[in-house]
PDB file with SEQRES, HELIX, SHEET and CRYST1 records, atoms N, CA, C and O in Angstrom:
SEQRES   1 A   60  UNK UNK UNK UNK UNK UNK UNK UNK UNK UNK UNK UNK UNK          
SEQRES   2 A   60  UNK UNK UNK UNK UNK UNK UNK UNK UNK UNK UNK UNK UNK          
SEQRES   3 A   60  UNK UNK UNK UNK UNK UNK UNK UNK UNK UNK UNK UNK UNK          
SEQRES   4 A   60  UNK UNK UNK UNK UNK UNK UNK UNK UNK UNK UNK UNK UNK          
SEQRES   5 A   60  UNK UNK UNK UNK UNK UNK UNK UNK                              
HELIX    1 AA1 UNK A    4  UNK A   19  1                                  16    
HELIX    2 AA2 UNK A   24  UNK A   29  1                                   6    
HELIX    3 AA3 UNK A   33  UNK A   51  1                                  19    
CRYST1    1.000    1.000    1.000  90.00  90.00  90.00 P 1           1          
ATOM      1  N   UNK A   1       0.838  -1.172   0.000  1.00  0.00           N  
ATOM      2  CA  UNK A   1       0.000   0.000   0.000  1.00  0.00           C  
ATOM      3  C   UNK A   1       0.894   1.250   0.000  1.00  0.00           C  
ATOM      4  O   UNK A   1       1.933   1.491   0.615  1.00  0.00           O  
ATOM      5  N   UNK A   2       0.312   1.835  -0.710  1.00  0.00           N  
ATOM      6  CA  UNK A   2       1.097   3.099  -0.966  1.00  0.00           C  
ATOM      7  C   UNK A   2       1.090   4.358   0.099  1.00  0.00           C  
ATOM      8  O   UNK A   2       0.742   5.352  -0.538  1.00  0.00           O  
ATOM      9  N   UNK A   3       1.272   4.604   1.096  1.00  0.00           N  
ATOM     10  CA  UNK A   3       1.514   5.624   1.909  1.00  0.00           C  
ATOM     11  C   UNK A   3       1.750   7.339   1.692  1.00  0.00           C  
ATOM     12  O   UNK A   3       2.193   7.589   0.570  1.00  0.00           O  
ATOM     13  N   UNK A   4       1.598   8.180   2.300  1.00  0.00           N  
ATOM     14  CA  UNK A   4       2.490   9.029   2.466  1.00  0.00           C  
ATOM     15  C   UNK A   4       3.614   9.283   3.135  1.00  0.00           C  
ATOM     16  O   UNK A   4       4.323  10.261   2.899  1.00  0.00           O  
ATOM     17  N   UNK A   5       3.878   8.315   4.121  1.00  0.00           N  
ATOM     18  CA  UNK A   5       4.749   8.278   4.773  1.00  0.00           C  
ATOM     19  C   UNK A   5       6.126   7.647   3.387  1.00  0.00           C  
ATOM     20  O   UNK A   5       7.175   8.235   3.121  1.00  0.00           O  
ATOM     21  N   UNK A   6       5.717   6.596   2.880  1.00  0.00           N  
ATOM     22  CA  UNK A   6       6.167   5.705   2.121  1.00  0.00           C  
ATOM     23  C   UNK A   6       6.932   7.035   1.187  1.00  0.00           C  
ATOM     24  O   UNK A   6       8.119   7.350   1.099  1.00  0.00           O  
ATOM     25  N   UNK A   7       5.452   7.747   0.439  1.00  0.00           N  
ATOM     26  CA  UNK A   7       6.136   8.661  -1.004  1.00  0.00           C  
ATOM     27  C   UNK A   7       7.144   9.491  -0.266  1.00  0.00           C  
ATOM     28  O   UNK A   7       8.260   9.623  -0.767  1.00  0.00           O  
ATOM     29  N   UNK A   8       6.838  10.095   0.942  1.00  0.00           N  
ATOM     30  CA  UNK A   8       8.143  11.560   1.687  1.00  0.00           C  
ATOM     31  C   UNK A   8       9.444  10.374   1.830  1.00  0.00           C  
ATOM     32  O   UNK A   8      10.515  10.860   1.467  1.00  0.00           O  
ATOM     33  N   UNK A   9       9.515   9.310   2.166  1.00  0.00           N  
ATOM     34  CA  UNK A   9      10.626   8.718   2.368  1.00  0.00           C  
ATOM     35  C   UNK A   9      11.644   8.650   0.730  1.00  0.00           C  
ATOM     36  O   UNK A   9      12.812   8.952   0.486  1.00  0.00           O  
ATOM     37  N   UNK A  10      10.349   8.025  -0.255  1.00  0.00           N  
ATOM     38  CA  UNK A  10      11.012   8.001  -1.336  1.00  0.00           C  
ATOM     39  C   UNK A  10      11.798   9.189  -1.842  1.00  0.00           C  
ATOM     40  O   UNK A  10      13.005   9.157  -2.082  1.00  0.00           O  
ATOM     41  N   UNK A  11      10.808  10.511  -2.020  1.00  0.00           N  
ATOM     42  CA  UNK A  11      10.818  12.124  -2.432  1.00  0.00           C  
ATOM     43  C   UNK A  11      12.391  12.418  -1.584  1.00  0.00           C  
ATOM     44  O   UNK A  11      13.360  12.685  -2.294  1.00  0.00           O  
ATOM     45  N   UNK A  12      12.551  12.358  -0.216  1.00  0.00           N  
ATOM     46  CA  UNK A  12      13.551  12.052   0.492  1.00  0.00           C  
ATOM     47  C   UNK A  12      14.912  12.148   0.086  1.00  0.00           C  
ATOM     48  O   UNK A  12      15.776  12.984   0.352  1.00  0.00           O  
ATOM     49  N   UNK A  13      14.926  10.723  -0.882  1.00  0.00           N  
ATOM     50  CA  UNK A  13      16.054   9.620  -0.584  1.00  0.00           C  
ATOM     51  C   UNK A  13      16.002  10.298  -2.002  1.00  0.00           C  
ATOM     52  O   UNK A  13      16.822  11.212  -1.918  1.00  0.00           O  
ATOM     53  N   UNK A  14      15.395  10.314  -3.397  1.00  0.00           N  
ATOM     54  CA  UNK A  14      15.440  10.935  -4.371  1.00  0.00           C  
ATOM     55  C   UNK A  14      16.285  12.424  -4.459  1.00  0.00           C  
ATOM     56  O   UNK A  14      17.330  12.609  -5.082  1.00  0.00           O  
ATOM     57  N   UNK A  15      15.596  13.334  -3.727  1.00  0.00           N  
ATOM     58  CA  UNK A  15      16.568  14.532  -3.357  1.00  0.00           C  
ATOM     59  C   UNK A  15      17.883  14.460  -2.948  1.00  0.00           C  
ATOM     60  O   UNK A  15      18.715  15.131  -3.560  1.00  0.00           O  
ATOM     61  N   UNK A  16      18.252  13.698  -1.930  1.00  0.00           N  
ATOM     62  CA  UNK A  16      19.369  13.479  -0.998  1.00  0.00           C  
ATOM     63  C   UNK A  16      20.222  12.895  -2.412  1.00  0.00           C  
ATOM     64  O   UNK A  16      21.134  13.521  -2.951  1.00  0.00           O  
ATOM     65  N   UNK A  17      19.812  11.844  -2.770  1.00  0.00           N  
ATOM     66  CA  UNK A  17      20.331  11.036  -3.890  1.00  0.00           C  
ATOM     67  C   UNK A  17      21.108  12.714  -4.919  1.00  0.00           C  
ATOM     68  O   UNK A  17      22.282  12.844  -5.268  1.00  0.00           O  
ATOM     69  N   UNK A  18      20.155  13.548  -5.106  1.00  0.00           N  
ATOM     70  CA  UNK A  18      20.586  14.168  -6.303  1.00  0.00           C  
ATOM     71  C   UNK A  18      21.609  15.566  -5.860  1.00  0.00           C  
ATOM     72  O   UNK A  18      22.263  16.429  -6.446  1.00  0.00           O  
ATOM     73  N   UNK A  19      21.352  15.257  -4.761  1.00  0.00           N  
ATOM     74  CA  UNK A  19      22.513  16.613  -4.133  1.00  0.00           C  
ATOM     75  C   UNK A  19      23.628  15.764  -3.202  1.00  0.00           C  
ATOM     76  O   UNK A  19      24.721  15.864  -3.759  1.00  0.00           O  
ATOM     77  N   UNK A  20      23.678  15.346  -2.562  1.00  0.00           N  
ATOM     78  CA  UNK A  20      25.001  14.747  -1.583  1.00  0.00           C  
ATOM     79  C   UNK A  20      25.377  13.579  -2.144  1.00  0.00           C  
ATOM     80  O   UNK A  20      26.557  13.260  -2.290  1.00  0.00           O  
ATOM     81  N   UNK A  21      24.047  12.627  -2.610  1.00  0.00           N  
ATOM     82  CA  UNK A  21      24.912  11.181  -2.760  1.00  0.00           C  
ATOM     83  C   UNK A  21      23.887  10.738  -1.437  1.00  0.00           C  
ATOM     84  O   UNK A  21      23.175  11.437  -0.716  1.00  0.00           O  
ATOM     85  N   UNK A  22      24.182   9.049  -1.462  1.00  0.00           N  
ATOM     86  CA  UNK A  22      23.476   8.310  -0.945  1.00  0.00           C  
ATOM     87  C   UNK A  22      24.509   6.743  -0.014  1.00  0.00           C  
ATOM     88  O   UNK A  22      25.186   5.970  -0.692  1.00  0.00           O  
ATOM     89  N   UNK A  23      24.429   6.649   0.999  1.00  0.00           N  
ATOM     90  CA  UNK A  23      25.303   5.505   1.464  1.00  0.00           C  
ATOM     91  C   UNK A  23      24.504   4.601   0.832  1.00  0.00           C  
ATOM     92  O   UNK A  23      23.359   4.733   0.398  1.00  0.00           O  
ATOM     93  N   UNK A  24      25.562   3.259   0.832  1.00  0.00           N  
ATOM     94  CA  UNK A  24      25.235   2.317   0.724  1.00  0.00           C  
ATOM     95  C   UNK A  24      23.520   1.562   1.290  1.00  0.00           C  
ATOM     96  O   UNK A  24      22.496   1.001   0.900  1.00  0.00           O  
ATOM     97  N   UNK A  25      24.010   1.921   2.084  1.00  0.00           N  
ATOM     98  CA  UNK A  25      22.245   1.586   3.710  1.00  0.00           C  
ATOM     99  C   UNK A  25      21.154   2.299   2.567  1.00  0.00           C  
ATOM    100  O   UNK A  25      20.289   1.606   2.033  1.00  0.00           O  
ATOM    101  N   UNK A  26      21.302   3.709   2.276  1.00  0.00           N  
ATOM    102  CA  UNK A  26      20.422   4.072   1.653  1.00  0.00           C  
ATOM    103  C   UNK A  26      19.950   3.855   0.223  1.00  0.00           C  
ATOM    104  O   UNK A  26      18.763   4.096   0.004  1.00  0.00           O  
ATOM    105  N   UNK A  27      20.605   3.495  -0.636  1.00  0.00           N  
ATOM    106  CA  UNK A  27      20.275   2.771  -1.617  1.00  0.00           C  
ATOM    107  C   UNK A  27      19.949   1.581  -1.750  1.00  0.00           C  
ATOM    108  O   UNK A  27      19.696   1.003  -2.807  1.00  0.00           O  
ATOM    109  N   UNK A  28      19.936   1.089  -0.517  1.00  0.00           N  
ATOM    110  CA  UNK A  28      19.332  -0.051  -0.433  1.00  0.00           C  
ATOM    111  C   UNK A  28      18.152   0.128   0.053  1.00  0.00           C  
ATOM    112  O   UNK A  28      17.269  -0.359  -0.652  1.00  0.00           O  
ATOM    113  N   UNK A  29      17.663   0.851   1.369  1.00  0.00           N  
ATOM    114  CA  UNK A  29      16.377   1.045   1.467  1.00  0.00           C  
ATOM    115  C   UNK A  29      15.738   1.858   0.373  1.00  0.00           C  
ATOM    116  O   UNK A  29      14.509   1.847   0.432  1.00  0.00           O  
ATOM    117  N   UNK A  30      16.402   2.752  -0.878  1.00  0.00           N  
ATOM    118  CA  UNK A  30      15.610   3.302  -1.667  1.00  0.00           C  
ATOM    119  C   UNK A  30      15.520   1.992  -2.434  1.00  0.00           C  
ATOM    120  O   UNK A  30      14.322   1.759  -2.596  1.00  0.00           O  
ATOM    121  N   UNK A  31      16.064   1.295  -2.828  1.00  0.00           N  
ATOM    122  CA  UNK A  31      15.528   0.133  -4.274  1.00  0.00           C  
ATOM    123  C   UNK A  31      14.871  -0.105  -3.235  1.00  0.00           C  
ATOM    124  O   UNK A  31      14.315   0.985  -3.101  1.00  0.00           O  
ATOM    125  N   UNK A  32      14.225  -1.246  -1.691  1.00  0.00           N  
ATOM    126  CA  UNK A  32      13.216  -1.795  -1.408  1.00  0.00           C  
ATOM    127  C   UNK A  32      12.120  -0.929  -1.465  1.00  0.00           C  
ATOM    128  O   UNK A  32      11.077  -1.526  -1.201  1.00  0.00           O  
ATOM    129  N   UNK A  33      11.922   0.629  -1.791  1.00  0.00           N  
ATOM    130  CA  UNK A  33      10.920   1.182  -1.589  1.00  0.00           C  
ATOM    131  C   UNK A  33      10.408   1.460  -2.730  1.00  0.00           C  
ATOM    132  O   UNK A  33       9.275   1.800  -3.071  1.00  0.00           O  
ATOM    133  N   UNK A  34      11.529   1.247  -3.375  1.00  0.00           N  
ATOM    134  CA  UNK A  34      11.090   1.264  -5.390  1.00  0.00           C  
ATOM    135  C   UNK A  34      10.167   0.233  -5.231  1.00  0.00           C  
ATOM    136  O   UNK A  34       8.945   0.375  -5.176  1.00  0.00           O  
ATOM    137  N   UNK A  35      10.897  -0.983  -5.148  1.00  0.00           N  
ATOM    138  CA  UNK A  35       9.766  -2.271  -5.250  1.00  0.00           C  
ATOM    139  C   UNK A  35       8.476  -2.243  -4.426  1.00  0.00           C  
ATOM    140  O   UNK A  35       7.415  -2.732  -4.815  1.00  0.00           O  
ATOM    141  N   UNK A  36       8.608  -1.808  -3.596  1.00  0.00           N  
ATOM    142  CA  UNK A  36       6.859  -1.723  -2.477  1.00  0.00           C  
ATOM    143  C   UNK A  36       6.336  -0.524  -3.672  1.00  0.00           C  
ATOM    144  O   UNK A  36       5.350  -0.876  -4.318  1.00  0.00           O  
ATOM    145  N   UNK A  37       6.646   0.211  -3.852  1.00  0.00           N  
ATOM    146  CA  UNK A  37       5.940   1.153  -4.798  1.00  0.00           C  
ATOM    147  C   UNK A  37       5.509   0.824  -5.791  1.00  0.00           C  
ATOM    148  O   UNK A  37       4.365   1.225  -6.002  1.00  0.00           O  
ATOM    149  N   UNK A  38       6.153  -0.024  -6.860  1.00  0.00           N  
ATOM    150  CA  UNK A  38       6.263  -0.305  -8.113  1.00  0.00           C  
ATOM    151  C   UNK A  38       5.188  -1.577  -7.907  1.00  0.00           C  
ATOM    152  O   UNK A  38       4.347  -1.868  -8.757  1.00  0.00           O  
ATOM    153  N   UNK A  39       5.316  -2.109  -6.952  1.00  0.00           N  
ATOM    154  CA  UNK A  39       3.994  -3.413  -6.724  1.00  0.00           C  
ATOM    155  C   UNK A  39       2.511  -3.247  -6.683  1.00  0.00           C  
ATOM    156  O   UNK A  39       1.662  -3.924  -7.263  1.00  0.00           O  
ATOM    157  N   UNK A  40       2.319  -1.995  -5.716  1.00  0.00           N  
ATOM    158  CA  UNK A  40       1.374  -1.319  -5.307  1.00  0.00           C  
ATOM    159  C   UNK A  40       1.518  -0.933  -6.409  1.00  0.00           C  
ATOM    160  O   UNK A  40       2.163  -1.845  -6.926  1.00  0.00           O  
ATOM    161  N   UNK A  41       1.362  -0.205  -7.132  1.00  0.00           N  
ATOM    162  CA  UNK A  41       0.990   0.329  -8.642  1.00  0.00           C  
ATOM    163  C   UNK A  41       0.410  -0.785  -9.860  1.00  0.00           C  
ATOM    164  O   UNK A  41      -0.689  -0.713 -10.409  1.00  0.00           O  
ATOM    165  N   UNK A  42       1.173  -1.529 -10.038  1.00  0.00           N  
ATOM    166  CA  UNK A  42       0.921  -2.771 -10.100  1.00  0.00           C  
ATOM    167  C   UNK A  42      -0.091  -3.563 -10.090  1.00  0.00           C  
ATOM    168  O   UNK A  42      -0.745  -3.922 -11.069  1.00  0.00           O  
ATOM    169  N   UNK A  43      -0.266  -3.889  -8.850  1.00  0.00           N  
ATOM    170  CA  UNK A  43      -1.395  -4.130  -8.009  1.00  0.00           C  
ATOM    171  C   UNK A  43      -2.850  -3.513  -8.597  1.00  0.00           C  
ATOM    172  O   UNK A  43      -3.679  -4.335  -8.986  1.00  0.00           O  
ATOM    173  N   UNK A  44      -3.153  -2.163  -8.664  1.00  0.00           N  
ATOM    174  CA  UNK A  44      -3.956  -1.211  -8.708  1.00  0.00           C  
ATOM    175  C   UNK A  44      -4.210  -1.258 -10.059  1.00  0.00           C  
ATOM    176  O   UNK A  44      -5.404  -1.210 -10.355  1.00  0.00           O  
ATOM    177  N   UNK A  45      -3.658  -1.314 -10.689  1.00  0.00           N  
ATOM    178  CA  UNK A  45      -3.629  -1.518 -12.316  1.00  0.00           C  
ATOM    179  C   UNK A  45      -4.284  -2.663 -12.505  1.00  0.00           C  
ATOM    180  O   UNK A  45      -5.409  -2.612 -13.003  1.00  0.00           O  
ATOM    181  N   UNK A  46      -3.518  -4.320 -12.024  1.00  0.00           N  
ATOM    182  CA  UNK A  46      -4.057  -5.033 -12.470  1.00  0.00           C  
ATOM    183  C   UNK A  46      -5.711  -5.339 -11.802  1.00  0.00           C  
ATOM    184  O   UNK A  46      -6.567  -6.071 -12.302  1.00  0.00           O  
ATOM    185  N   UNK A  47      -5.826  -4.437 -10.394  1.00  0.00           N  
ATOM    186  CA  UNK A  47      -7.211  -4.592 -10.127  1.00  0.00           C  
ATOM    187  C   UNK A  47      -8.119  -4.067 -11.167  1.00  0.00           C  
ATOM    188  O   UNK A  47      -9.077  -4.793 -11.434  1.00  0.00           O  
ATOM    189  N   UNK A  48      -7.983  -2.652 -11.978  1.00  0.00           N  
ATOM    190  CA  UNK A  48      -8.666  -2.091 -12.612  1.00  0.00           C  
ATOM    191  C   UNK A  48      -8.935  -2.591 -13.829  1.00  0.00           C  
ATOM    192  O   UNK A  48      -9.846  -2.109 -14.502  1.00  0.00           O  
ATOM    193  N   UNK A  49      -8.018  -3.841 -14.361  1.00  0.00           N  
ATOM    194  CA  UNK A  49      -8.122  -4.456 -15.292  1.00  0.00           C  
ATOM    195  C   UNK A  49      -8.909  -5.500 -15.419  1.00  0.00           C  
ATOM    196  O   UNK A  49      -9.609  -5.901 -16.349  1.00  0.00           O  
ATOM    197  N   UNK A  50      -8.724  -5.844 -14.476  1.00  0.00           N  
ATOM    198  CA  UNK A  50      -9.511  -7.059 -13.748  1.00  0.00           C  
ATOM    199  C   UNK A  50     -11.629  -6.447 -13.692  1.00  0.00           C  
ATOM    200  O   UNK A  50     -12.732  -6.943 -13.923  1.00  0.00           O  
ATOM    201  N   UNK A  51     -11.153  -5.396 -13.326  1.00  0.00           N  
ATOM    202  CA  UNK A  51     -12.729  -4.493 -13.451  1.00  0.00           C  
ATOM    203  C   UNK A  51     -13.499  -4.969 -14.549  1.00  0.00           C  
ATOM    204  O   UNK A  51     -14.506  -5.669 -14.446  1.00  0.00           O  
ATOM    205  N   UNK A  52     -12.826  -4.437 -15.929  1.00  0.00           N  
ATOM    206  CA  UNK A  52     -12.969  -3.764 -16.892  1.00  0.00           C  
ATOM    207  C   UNK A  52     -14.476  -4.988 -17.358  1.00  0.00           C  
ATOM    208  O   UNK A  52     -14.165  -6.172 -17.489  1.00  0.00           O  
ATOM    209  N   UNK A  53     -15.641  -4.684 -17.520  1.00  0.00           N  
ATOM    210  CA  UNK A  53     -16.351  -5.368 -18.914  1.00  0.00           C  
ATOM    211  C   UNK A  53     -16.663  -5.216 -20.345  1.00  0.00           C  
ATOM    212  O   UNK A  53     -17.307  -4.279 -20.816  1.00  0.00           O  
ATOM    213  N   UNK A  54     -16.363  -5.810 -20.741  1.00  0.00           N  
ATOM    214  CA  UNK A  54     -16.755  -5.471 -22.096  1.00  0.00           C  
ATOM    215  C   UNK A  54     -18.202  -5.707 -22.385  1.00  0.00           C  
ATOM    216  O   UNK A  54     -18.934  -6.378 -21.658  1.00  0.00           O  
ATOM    217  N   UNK A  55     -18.654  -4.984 -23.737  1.00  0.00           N  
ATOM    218  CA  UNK A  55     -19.563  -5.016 -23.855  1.00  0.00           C  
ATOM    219  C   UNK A  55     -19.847  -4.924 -24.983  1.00  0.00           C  
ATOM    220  O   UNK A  55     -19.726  -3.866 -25.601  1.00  0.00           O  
ATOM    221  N   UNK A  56     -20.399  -6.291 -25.630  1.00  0.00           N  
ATOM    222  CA  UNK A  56     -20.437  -6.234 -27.324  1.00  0.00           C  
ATOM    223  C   UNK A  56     -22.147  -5.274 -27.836  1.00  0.00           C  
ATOM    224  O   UNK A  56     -23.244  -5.807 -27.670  1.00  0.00           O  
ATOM    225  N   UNK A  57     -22.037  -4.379 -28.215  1.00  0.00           N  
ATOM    226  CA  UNK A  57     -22.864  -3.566 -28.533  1.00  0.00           C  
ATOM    227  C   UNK A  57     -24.001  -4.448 -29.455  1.00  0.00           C  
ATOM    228  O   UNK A  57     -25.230  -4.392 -29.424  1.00  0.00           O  
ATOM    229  N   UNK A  58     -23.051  -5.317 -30.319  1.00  0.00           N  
ATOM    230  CA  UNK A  58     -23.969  -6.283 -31.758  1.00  0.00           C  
ATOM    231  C   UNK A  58     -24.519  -6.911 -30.821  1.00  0.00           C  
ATOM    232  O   UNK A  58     -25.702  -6.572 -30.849  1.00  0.00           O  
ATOM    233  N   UNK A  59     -24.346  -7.659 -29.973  1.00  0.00           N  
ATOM    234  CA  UNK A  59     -25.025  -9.125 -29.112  1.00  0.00           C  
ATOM    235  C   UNK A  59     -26.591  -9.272 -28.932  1.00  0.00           C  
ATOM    236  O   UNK A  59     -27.317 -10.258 -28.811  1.00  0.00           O  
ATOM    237  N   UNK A  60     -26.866  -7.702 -28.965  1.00  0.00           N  
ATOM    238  CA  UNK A  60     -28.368  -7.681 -28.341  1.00  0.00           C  
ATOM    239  C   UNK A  60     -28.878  -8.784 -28.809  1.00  0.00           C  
ATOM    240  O   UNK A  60     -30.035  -9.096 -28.529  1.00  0.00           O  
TER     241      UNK A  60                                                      
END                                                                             
């Protein structure tokens, strides 16, 4: 599940990443938060797909 706590950590580690650099520790908790993110998205997608009906207009 996608958080806000989750996105400020990412937004975070993204910034930090683009001005100082990032330890080791932290590029590692940023890729695991890529993946919790990237799942949850994922996830949400394939629910909405899963939604979807079609509907053959000819069938009547």
């Amino acid at each position: 599940m996608i958080t806000p706590e989750l996105l400020a950590r990412i937004n975070e580690l993204a910034r930090k990443k683009r001005t100082i650099g990032l330890t080791e520790e932290e590029l590692a908790e940023q890729k695991e938060l890529y993946k919790i993110y990237l799942a949850a998205i994922r996830g949400q997608v394939t629910s909405l797909l899963d939604s979807i009906e079609f509907v053959d207009a000819e069938a009547d």
